[in-house]
C-alpha positions in Angstrom: -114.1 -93.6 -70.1 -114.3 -93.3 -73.8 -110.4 -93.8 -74.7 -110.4 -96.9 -72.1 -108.7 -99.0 -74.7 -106.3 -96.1 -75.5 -105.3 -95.8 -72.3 -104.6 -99.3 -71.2 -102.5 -99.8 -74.4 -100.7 -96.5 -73.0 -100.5 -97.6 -69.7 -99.0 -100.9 -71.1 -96.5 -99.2 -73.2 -92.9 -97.6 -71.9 -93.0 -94.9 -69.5 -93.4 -91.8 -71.6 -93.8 -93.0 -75.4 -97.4 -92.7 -75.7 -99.6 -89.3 -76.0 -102.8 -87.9 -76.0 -104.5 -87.3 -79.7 -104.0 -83.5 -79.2 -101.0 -81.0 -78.2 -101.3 -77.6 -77.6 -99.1 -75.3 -79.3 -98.3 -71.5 -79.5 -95.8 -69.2 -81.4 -93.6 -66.4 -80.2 -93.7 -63.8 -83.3 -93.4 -60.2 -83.7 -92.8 -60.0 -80.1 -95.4 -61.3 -78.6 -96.6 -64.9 -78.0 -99.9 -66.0 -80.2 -102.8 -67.8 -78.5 -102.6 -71.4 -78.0 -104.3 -73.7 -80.3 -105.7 -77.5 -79.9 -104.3 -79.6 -83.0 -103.8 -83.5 -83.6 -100.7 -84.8 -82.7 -98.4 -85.5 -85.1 -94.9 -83.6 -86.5 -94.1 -80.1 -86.3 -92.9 -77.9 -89.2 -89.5 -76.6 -88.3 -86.8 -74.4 -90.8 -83.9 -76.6 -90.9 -82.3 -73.4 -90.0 -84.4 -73.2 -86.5 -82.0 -71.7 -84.0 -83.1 -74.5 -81.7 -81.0 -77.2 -84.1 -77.6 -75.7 -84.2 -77.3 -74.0 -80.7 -79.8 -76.1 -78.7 -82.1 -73.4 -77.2 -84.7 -75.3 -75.5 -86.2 -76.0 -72.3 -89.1 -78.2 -70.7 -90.9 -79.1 -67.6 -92.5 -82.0 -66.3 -95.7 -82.5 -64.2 -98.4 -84.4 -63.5 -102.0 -84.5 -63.5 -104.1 -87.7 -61.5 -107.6 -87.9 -61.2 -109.3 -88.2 -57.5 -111.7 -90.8 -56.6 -114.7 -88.3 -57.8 -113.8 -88.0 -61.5 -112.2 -84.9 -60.8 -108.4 -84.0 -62.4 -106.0 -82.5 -60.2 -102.4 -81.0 -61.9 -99.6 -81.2 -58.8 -97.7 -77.8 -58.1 -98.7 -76.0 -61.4 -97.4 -72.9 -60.6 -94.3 -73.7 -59.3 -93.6 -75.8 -62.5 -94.6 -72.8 -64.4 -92.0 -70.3 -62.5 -89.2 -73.1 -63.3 -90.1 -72.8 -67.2 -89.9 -69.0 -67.0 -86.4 -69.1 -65.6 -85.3 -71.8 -67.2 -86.1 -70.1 -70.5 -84.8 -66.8 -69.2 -81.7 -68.6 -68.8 -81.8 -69.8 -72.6 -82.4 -66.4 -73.5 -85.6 -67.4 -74.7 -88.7 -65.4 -74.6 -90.3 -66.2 -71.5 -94.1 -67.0 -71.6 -96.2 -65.5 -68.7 -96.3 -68.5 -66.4 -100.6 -67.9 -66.4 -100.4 -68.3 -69.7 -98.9 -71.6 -69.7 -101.0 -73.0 -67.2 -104.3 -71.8 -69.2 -102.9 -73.8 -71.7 -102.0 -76.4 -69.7 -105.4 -76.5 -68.2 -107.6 -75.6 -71.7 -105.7 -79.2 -73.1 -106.3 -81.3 -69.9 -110.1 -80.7 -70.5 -109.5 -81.6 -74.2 -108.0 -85.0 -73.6 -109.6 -85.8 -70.2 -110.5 -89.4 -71.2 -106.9 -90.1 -71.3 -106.0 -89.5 -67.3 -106.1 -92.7 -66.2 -107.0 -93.7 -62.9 -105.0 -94.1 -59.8 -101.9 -95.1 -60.0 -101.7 -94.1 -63.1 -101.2 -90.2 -64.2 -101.2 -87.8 -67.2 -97.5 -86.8 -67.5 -97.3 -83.4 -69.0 -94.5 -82.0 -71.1 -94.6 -78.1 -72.0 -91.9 -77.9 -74.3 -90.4 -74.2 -75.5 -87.3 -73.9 -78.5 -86.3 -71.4 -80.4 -87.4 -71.0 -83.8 -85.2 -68.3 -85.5 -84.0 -69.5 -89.0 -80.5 -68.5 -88.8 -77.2 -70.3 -88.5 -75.4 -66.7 -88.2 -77.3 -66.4 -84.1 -74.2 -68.4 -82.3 -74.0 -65.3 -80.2 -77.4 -64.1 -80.3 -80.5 -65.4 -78.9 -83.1 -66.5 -80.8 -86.1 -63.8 -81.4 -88.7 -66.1 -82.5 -89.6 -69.4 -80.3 -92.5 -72.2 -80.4 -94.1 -73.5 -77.3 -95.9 -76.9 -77.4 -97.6 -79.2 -74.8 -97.4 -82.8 -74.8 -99.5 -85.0 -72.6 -98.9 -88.6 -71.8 -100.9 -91.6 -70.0 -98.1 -93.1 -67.7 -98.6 -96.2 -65.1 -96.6 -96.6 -62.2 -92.7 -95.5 -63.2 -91.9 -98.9 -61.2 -94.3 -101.1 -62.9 -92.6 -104.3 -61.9 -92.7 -103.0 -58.1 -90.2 -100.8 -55.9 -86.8 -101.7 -56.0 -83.8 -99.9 -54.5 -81.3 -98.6 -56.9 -77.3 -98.8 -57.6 -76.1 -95.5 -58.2 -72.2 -95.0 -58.9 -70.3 -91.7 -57.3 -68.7 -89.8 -59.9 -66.0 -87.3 -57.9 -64.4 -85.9 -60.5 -66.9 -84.9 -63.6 -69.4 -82.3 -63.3 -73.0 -83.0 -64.6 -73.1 -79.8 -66.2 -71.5 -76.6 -66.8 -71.7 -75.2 -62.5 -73.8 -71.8 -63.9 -76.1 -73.6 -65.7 -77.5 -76.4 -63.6 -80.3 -74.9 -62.5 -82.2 -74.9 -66.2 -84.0 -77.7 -67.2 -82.8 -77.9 -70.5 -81.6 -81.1 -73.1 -78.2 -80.4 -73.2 -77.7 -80.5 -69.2 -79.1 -83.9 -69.4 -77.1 -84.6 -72.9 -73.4 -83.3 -71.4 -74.6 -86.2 -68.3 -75.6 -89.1 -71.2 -71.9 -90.5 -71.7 -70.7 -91.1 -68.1 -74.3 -92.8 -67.4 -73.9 -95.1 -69.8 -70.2 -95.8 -69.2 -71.3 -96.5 -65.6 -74.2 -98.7 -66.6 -71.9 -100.9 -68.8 -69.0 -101.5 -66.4 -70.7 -101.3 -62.9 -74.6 -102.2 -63.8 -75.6 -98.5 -62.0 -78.6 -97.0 -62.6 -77.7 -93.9 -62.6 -74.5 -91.3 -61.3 -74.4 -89.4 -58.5 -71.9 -86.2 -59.8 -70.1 -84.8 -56.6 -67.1 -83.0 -58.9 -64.3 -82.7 -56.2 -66.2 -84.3 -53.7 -69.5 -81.9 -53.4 -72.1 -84.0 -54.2 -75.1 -82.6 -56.4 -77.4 -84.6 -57.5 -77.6 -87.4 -60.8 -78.2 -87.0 -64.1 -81.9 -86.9 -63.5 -82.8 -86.7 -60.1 -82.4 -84.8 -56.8 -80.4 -86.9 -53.9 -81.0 -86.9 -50.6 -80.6 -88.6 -47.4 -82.6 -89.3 -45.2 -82.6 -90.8 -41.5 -85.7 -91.9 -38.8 -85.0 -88.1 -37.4 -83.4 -86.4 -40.2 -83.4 -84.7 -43.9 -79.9 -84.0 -45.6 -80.1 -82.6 -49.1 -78.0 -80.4 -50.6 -78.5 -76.4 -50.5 -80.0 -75.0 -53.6 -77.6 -73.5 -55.7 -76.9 -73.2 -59.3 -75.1 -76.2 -60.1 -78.3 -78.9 -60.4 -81.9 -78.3 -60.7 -84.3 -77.1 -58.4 -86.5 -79.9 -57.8 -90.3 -79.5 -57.2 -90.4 -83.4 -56.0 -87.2 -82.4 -53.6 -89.3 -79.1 -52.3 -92.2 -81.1 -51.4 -90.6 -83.9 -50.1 -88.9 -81.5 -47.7 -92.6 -79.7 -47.0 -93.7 -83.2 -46.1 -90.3 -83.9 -43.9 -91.0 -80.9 -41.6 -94.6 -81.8 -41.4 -93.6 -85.4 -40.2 -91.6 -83.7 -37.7 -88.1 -84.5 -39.6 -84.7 -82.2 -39.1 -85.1 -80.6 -42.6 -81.2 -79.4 -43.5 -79.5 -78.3 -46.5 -76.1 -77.5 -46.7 -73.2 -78.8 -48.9 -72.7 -82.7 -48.2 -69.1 -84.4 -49.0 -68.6 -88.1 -50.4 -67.3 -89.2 -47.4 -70.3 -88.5 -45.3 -72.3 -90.1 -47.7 -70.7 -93.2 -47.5 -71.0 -92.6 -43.8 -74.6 -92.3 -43.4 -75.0 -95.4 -45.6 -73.9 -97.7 -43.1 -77.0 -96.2 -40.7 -79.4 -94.5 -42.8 -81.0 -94.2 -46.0 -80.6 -92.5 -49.1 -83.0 -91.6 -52.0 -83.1 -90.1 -55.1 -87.0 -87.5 -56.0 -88.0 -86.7 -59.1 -92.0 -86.1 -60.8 -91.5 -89.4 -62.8 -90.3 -91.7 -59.9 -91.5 -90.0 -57.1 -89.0 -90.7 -54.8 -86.9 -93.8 -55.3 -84.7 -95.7 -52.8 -81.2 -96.5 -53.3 -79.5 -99.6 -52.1 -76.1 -100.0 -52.7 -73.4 -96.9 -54.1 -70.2 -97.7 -56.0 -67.2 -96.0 -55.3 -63.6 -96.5 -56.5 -64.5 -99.8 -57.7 -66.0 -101.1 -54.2 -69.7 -101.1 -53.8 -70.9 -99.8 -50.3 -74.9 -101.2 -49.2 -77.2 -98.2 -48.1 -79.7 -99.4 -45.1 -78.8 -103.0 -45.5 -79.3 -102.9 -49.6 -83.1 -102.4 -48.8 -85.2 -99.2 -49.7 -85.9 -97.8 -46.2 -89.2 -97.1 -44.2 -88.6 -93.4 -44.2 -88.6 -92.9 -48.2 -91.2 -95.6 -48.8 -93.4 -93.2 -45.8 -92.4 -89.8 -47.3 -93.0 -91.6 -50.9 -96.4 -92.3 -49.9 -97.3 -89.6 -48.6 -97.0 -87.3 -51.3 -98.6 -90.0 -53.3 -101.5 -89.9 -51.1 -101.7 -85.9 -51.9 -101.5 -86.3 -55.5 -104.2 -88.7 -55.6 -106.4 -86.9 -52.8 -106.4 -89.3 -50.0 -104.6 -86.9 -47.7 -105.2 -83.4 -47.0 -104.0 -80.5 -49.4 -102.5 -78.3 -47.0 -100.3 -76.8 -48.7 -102.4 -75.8 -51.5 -100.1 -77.7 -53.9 -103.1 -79.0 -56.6 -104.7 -77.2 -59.3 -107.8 -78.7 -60.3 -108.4 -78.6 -64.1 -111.2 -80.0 -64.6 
């Protein structure tokens, strides 16, 4: 591998704050979106009158690409990442890029920079990025007519690099993550309205993150999906537009019914979380972390133990296997990986 130094420095480095030598990057102009081009990395021009600075229209994804045992580079559930961008821009009122377009894009830079996918564990995190580039401060009530859409790539380890460990999360029953219309995008400012109450949490109860259940419904945290999980059983939240549609969350549910778990959504109340702590596990999925076990929840100033205060076998086995799909050692049968190159 001709970056091998490159790499290991990234792999050493914190999860998500080293890139690839190239982005890709097109623009939306005249209405309709230019060809992508390869370029070094490094700043972007932007009119400090971009739409995208004074009324935050922006959205992103976040997938990954591993390499298999053969050299080859595989990118998990490209499409369905793709879809989420579109929508998530069509909620912006953005213009939306053809979701083939994007992963062309996606694909033409992976072949670019494919020195820099490390092998297993690690993965190339991949971060197509879309804002609106308008230079007006008069657009408050308009959307922006002009936009910029970039891809980042990134050489990431493991996201537990010090080893699995099961997480504190606090239950938060009376704020909402987000506005209730809007959760569905994955866009900064969902994540930015969350920022404060995390890091309240983190300072007085040592969380790692909040679990938002506004008047007891329970959603999901500021950056991950929550669900429980038993030997016989899946419980996760129905899909609504109050918190994001999770491609982790999807799969780990393909997985579930594959296992020959109860897959059910519906809405889930504090109380019966707090109830299924004190037999089963819970779990929070996401690309970066996978799937990540929680331990103990806090609640009105008590702190309740999940499955003893241990992560539990049935995360670490649905954890695994997915794992085991992204780096080819199980079957593809659901025709989840896109091979790039």
């Amino acid at each position: 591998m001709a970056n091998a130094p490159k790499v290991d420095a990234a792999l050493k480095a914190t999860f998500g704050t080293s890139f690839t030598d190239k982005i890709a990057i097109t623009h939306y102009r005249n209405g309709a979106w230019e060809p992508f081009t390869i370029q070094p990395y490094g700043p972007i021009q932007l009119e400090p009158s971009a739409h995208v600075l004074h009324y935050a229209s922006t959205c992103f994804e976040g997938l990954k690409a591993h390499r298999h045992d053969d050299g080859s580079v595989h990118i998990f559930r490209l499409d369905r990442h793709m879809q989420r961008l579109h929508d998530s821009a069509g909620l912006l009122c953005l213009p939306q890029p053809d979701p083939r377009f994007v992963s062309e894009g996606i694909k033409n830079l992976i072949r670019e920079c494919v020195d820099w996918v490390p092998e297993q564990p690690g993965a190339l995190y991949i971060r197509p990025t879309l804002f609106g580039t308008l230079a007006s401060i008069g657009a408050a009530a308009s959307p922006s007519s002009e936009a910029c859409l970039y891809i980042l790539l990134s050489p990431v380890g493991d996201y537990f690099e010090t080893g699995l460990k099961p997480l504190k999360i606090l239950i938060d029953d009376d704020r909402m993550r987000t506005a209730p219309h809007f959760g569905s995008a994955k866009t900064g400012g969902n994540y930015a309205s969350a920022l404060g109450q995390i890091q309240r949490a983190k300072q007085k109860y040592g969380v790692q993150q909040v679990l938002f259940a506004p008047d007891g419904d329970v959603q999901e945290t500021g950056a991950a999906n929550f669900l429980l999980i038993s030997d016989h059983e899946i419980l996760t939240k129905k899909l609504d537009n109050s918190f994001l549609h999770g491609v982790t969350r999807d799969s780990i549910l393909e997985l579930g019914r594959d296992l020959g778990y109860k897959i059910s959504e519906r809405e889930i109340g504090v109380t019966e979380v707090l109830e299924w702590a004190r037999y089963g596990e819970a779990a929070l999925s996401g690309t970066a972390a996978v799937l990540a076990g929680i331990g103990s929840f806090v609640y009105n100033d008590e702190v309740i133990l999940c499955n003893n205060g241990e992560i539990g076998p049935n995360t670490l086995k649905l954890r695994q296997a997915l794992i085991d799909i992204h780096g080819g050692k199980s079957p593809d049968n659901h025709h989840w990986l896109t091979r790039a190159c």
